[in-house]
C-alpha positions, 0 to 999 in steps of 0.5 A, spaced: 250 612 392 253 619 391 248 622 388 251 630 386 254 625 380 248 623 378 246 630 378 252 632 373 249 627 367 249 633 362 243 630 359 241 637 355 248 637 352 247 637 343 251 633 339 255 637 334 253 635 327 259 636 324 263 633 329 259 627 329 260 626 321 267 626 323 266 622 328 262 616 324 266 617 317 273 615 320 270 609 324 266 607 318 273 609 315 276 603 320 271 598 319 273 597 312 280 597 313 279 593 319 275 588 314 281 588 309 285 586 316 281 581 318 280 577 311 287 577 310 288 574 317 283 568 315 287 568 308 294 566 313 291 563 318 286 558 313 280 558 318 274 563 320 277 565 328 278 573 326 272 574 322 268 570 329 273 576 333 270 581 329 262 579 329 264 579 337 266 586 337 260 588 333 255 584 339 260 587 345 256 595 343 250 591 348 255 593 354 257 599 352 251 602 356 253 599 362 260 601 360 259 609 360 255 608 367 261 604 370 266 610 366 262 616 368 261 618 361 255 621 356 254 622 349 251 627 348 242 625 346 240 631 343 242 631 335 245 624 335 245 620 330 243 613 335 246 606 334 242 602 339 238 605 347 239 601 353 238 602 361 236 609 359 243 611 355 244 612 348 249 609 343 251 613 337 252 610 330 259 611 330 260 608 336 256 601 334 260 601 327 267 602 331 266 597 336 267 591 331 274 593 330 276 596 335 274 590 339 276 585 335 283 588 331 287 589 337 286 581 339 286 578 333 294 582 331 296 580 338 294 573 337 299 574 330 303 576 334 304 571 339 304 565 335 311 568 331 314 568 337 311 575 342 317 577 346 314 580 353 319 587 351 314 588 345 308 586 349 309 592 353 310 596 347 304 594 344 301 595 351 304 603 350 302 604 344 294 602 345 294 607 352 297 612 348 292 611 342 286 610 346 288 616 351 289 621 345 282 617 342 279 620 347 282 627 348 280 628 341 272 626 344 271 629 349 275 637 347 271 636 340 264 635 344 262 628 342 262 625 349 262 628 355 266 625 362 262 628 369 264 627 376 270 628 381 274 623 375 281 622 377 288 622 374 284 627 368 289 629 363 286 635 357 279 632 358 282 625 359 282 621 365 287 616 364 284 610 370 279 610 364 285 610 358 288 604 363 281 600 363 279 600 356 287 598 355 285 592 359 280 590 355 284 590 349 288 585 353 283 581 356 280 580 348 287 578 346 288 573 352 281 569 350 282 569 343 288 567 343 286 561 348 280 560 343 285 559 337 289 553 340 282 550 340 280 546 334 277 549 328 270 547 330 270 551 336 273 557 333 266 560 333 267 561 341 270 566 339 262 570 337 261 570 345 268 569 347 270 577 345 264 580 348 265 576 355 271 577 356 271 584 354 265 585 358 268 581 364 276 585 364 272 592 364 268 591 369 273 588 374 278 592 373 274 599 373 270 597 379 275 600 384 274 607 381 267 606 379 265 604 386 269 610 389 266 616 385 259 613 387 259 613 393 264 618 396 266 625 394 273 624 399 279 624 394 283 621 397 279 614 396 278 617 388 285 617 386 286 610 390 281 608 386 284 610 380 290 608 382 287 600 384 285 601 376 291 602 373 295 597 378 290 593 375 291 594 368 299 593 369 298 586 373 293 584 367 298 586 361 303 581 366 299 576 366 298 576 358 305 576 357 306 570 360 301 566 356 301 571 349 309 571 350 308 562 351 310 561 344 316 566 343 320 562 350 318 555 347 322 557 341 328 560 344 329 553 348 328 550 343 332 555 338 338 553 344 336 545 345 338 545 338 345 550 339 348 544 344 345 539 340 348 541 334 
């Protein structure tokens, strides 16, 4: 292993108060409003899969550790307000309240969606929409203070590596892949949906950013770094591919059936 990368882990570094309240005001702020969601969606759907969803958000922060190890990421210890501790890392409260949304909402509105009739331009689009939101997400964290990315990161834009802004995209896509499967199930098995979240979300980030996360451990050479990062993103698209063919299912099976009816008419 690498170990300069390690050496750069600004563990003395304070988390700004004020910030920070910032930070867990708007995350409480979208739980509520993701709570509204999700209790709409059980009202539509008449069965309990996106609150299952959203208590699987809740348990993946046990990940996040591991996750900011693999990402190369660090929040500030000194002055946090800590959610939980695990693996010598230690998550903030706003971070463990964001998780139940954040991993549960982008799936559950994608499963809405496909069984509407998702189309694969508008999957893409939603797939923009997520990096984009995500990249602005995490510009917003690291330029005020409350999370720090060490080491020779590739594709960095304002603070932000974008190879990250893919491999957090990338799970938002797997999540919605495994509820959405989840949900041709019997009601009585929507429960999966508890451990489902966590594992696939888990199971996506890992796989995808292994590429860069391995590069940036073991070599300080840029052009395995930026390959690395290039791998991660390739392989974010390739996935967001593979979901257009089972989220977009749906939607080609009422245009056949919308043309069938044409020419029998």
């Amino acid at each position: 292993m690498y170990p300069s990368i390690l050496d750069a882990v600004p563990w003395d570094a304070v988390m700004p108060a004020d910030h920070q309240m910032i930070y867990l005001v708007a995350s409480c702020v979208a739980f509520v409003a993701s709570l509204w969601f999700i209790a709409s969606e059980c009202r539509r759907r008449g069965d309990w899969l996106a609150a299952f969803a959203f208590i699987g958000g809740g348990l993946t922060i046990f990940y996040e550790p591991l996750a900011d190890i693999l990402a190369s990421v660090f929040y500030p210890v000194q002055g946090q307000l800590t959610w939980i501790e695990l693996v010598g890392r230690k998550v903030p409260v706003a971070v463990g309240i964001l998780y139940f949304w954040y991993m549960s909402v982008p799936a559950v509105y994608a499963v809405r969606r496909a069984e509407q009739g998702l189309t694969r331009a508008a999957l893409w689009r939603l797939y923009l929409f997520l990096f984009t939101a995500i990249t602005f997400f995490e510009f917003y964290g690291s330029n005020i203070g409350v999370q720090f990315y060490y080491g020779p990161h590739p594709y960095v834009v304002f603070g932000a590596p974008l190879w990250c802004t893919a491999s957090f995209s990338a799970f938002a896509v797997g999540t919605s892949i495994c509820l959405y499967l989840i949900s041709k199930l019997e009601r009585q098995h929507h429960w999966l949906a508890i451990f489902g979240v966590p594992l696939s979300m888990a199971g996506t980030h890992m796989v995808v950013s292994l590429p860069t996360t391995l590069a940036m451990l073991t070599t300080t050479d840029p052009f395995w770094i930026w390959t690395g990062g290039t791998l991660t993103i390739a392989l974010s698209l390739v996935l967001t591919h593979a979901a257009s063919l089972v989220l977009c299912s749906d939607s080609a099976a009422m245009q056949k059936s919308r043309l069938a009816a044409g020419g029998a008419a």
